[in-house]
PADRENKE-600547 format. One record per atom (N, C-alpha, C, O, CB): atom name; z, x, y; residue number from 1. Coordinates in nm, 3 decimals, padded with zeros to 5 digits. Glycine has a CB too. Layout:
<pts>
CA  Z  X  Y  NUM .
...
</pts>
This chain:
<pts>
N  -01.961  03.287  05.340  1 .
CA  -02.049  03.234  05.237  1 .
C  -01.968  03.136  05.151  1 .
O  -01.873  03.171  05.083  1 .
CB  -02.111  03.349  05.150  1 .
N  -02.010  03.020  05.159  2 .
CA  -01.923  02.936  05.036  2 .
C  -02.005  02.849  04.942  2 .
O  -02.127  02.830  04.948  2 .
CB  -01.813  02.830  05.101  2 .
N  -01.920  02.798  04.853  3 .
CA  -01.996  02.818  04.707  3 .
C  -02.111  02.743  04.685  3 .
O  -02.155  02.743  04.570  3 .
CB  -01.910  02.782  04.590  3 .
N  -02.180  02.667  04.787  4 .
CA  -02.297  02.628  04.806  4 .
C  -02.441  02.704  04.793  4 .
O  -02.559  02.684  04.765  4 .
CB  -02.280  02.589  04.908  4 .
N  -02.357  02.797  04.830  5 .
CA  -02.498  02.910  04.909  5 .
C  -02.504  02.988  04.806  5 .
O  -02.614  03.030  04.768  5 .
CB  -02.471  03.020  05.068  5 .
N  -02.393  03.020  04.745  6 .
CA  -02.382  03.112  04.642  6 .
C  -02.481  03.067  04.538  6 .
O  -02.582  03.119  04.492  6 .
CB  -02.241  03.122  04.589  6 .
N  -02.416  02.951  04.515  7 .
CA  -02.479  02.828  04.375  7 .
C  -02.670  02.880  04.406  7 .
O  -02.736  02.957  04.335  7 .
CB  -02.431  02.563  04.435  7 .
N  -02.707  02.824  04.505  8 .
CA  -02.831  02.817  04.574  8 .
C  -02.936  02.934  04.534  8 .
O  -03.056  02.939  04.505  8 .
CB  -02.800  02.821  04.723  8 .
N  -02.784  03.059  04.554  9 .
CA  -02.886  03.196  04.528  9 .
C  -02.923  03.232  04.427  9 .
O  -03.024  03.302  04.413  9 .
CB  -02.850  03.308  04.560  9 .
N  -02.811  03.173  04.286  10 .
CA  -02.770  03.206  04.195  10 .
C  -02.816  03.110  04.091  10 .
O  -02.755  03.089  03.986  10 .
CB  -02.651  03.227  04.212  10 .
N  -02.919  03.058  04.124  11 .
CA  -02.962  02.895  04.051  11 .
C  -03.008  02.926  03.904  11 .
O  -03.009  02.841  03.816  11 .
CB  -03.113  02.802  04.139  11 .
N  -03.052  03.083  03.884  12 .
CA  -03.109  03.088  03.726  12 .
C  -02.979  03.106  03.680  12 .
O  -02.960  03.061  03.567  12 .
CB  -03.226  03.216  03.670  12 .
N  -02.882  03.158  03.735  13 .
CA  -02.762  03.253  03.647  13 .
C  -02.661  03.156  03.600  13 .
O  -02.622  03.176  03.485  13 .
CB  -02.672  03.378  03.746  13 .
N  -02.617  03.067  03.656  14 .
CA  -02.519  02.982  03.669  14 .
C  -02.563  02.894  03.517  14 .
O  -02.485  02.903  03.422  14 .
CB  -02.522  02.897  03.831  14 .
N  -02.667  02.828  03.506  15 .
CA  -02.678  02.824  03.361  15 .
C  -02.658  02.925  03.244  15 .
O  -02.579  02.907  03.152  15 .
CB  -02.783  02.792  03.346  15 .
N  -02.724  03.013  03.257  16 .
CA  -02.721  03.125  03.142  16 .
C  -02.613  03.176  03.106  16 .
O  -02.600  03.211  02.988  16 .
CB  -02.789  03.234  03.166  16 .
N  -02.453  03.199  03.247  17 .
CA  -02.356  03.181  03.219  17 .
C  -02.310  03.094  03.174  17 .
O  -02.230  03.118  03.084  17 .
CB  -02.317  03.200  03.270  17 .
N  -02.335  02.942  03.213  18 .
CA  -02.266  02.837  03.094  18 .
C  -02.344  02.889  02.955  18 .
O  -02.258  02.928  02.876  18 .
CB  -02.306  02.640  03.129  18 .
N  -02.435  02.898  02.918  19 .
CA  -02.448  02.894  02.834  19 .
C  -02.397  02.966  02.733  19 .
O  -02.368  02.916  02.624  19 .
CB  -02.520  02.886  02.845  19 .
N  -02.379  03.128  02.770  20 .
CA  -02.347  03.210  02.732  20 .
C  -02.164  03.178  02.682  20 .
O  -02.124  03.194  02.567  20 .
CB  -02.397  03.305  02.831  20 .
N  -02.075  03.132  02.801  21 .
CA  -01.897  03.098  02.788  21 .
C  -01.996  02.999  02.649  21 .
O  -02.005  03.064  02.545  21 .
CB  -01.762  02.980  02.977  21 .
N  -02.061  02.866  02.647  22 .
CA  -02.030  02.801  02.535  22 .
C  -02.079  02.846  02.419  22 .
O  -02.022  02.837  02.310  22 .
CB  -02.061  02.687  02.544  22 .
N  -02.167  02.887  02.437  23 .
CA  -02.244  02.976  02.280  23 .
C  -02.158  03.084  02.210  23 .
O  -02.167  03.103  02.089  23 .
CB  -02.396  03.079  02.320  23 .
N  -02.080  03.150  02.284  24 .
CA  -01.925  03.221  02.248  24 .
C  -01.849  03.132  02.164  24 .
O  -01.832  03.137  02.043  24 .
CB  -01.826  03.249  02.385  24 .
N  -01.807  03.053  02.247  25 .
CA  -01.697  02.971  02.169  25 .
C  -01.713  02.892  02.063  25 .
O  -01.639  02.857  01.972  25 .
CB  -01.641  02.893  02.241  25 .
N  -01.888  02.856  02.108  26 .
CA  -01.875  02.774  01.953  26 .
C  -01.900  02.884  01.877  26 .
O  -01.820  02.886  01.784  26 .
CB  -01.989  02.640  01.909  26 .
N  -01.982  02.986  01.874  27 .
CA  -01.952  03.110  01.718  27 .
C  -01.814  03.116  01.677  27 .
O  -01.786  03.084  01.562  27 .
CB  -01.985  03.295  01.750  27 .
N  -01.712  03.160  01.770  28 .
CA  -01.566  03.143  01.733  28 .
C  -01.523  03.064  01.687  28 .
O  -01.452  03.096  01.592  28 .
CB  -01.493  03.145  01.801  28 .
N  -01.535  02.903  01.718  29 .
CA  -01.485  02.783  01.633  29 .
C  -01.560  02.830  01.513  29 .
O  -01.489  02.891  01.433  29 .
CB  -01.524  02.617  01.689  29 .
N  -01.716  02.813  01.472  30 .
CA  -01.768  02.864  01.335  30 .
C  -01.710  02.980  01.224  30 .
O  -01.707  02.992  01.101  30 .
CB  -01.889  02.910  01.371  30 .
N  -01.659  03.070  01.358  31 .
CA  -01.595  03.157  01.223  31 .
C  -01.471  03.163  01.216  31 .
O  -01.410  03.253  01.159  31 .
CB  -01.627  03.298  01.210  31 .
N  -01.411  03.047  01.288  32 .
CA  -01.286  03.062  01.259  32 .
C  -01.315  02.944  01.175  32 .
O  -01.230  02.943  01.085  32 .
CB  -01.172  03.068  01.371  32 .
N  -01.410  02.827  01.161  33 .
CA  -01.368  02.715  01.016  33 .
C  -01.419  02.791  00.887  33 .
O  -01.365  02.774  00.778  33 .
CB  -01.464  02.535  01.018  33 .
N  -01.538  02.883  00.909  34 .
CA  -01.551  02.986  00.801  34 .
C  -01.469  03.004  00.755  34 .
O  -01.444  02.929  00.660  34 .
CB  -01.586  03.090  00.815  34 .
N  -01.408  03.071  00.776  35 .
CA  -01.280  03.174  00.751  35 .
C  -01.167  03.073  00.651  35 .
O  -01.112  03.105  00.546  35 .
CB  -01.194  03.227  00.934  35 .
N  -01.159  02.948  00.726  36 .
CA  -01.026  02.836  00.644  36 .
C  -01.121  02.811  00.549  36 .
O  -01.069  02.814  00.437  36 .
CB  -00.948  02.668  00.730  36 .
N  -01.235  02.787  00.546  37 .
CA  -01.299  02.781  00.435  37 .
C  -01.330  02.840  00.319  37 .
O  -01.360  02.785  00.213  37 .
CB  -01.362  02.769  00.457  37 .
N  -01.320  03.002  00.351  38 .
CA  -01.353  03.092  00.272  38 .
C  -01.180  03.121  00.210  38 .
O  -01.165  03.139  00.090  38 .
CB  -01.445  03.218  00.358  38 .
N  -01.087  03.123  00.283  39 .
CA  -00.960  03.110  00.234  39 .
C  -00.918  02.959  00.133  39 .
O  -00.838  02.954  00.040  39 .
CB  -00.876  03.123  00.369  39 .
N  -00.996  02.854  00.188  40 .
CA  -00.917  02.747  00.094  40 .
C  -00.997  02.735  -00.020  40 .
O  -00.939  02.669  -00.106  40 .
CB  -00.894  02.596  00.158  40 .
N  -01.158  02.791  -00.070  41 .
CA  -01.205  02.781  -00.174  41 .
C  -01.095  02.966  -00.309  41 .
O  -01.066  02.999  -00.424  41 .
CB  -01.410  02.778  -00.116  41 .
N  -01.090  02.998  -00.202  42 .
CA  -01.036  03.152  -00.237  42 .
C  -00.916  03.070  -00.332  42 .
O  -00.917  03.098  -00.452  42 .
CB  -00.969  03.279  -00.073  42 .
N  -00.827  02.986  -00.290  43 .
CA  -00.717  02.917  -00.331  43 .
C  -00.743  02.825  -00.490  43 .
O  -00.684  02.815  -00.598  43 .
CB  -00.683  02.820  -00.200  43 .
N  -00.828  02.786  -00.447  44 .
CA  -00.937  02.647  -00.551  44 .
C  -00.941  02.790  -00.639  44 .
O  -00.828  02.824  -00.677  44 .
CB  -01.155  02.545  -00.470  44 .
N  -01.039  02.870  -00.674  45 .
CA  -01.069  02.948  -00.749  45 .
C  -00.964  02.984  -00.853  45 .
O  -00.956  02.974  -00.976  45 .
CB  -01.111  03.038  -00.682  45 .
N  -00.864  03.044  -00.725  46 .
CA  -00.742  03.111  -00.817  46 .
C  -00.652  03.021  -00.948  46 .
O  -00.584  03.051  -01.047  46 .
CB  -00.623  03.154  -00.699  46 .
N  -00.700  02.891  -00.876  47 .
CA  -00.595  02.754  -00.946  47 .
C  -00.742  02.731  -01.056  47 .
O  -00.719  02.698  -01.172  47 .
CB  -00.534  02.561  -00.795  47 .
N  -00.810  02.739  -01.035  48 .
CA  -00.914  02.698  -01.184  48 .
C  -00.890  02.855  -01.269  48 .
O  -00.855  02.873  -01.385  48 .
CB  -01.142  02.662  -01.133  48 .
N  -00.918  02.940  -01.178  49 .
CA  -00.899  03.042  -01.318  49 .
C  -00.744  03.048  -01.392  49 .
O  -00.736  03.100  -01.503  49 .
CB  -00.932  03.216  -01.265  49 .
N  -00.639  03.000  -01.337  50 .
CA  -00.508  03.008  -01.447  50 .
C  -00.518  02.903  -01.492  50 .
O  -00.475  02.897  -01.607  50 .
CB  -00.359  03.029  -01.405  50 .
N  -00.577  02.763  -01.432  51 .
CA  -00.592  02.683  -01.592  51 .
C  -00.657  02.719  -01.688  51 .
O  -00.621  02.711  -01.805  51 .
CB  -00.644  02.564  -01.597  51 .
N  -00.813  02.786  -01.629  52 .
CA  -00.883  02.829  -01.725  52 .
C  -00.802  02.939  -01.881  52 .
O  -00.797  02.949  -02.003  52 .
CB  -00.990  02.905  -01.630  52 .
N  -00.763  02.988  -01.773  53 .
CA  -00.683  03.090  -01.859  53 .
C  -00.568  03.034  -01.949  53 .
O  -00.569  03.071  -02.066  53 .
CB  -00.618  03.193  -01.764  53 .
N  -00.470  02.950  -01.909  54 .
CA  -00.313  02.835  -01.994  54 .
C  -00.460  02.766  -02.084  54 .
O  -00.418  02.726  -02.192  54 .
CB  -00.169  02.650  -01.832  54 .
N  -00.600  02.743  -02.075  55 .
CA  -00.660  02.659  -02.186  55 .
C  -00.705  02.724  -02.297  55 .
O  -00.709  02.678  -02.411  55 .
CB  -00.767  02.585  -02.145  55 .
N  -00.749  02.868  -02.248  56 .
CA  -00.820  02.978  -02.302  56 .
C  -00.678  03.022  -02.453  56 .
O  -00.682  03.020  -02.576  56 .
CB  -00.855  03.124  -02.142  56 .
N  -00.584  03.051  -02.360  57 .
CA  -00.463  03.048  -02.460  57 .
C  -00.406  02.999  -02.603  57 .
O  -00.366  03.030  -02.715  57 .
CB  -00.400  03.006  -02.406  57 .
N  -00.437  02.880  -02.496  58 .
CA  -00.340  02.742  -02.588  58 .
C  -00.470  02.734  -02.714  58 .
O  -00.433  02.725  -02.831  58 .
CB  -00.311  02.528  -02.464  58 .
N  -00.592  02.737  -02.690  59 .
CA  -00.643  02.741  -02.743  59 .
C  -00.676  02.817  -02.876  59 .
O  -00.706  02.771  -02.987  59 .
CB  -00.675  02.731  -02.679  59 .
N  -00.656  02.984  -02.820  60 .
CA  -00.641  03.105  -02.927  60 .
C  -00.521  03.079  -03.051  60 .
O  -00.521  03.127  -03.164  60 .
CB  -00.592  03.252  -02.833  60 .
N  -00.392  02.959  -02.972  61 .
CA  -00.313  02.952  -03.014  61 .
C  -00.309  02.874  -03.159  61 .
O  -00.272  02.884  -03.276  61 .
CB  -00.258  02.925  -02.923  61 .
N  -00.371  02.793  -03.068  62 .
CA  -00.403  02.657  -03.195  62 .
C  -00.548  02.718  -03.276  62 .
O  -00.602  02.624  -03.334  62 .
CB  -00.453  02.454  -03.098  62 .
N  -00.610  02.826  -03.291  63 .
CA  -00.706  02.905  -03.422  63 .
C  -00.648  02.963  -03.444  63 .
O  -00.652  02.955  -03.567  63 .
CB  -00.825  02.974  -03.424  63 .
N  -00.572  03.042  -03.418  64 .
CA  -00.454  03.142  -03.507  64 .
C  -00.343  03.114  -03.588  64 .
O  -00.300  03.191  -03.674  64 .
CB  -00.385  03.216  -03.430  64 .
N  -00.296  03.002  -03.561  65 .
CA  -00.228  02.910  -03.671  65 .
C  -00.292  02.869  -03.757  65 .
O  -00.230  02.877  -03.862  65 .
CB  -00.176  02.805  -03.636  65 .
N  -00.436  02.805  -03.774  66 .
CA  -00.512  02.746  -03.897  66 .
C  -00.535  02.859  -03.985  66 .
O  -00.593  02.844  -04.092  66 .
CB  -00.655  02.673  -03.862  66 .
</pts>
C-alpha cells in the first residue's frame, strides 16, 4: 500500500489532522505571547506603583514641613 492509496482512503482525516497539528500550535504561540504579555504589563505596574509611591512620599514630605 503506498501513500496514494492511503491518502485516497483517508481523504476526510488528513485535513482534520492538519487542522488539528495547526490549531495546537497556534493556541501555544497565543499563550505563550499571553503570558510575555501578562509578565511585561506585571513589570509596567510594579514601576508605576514605586513612582507612585517616591511621589506619594515626597509629597507627605513637603505638608509636613509647612
Amino acid at each position: 500500500m503506498n501513500l496514494a492509496d492511503l491518502l485516497k482512503k483517508n481523504i476526510v482525516m488528513v485535513p482534520v489532522v492538519a487542522s488539528v497539528l495547526v490549531g495546537t500550535f497556534t493556541g501555544v504561540k497565543y499563550i505563550v505571547n499571553l503570558t510575555d504579555t501578562i509578565n511585561g504589563n506585571r513589570a509596567e505596574i510594579e514601576k508605576i506603583k514605586t513612582v507612585d509611591l517616591v511621589n506619594i512620599q515626597r509629597d507627605m514630605a513637603v505638608l509636613t514641613e509647612k
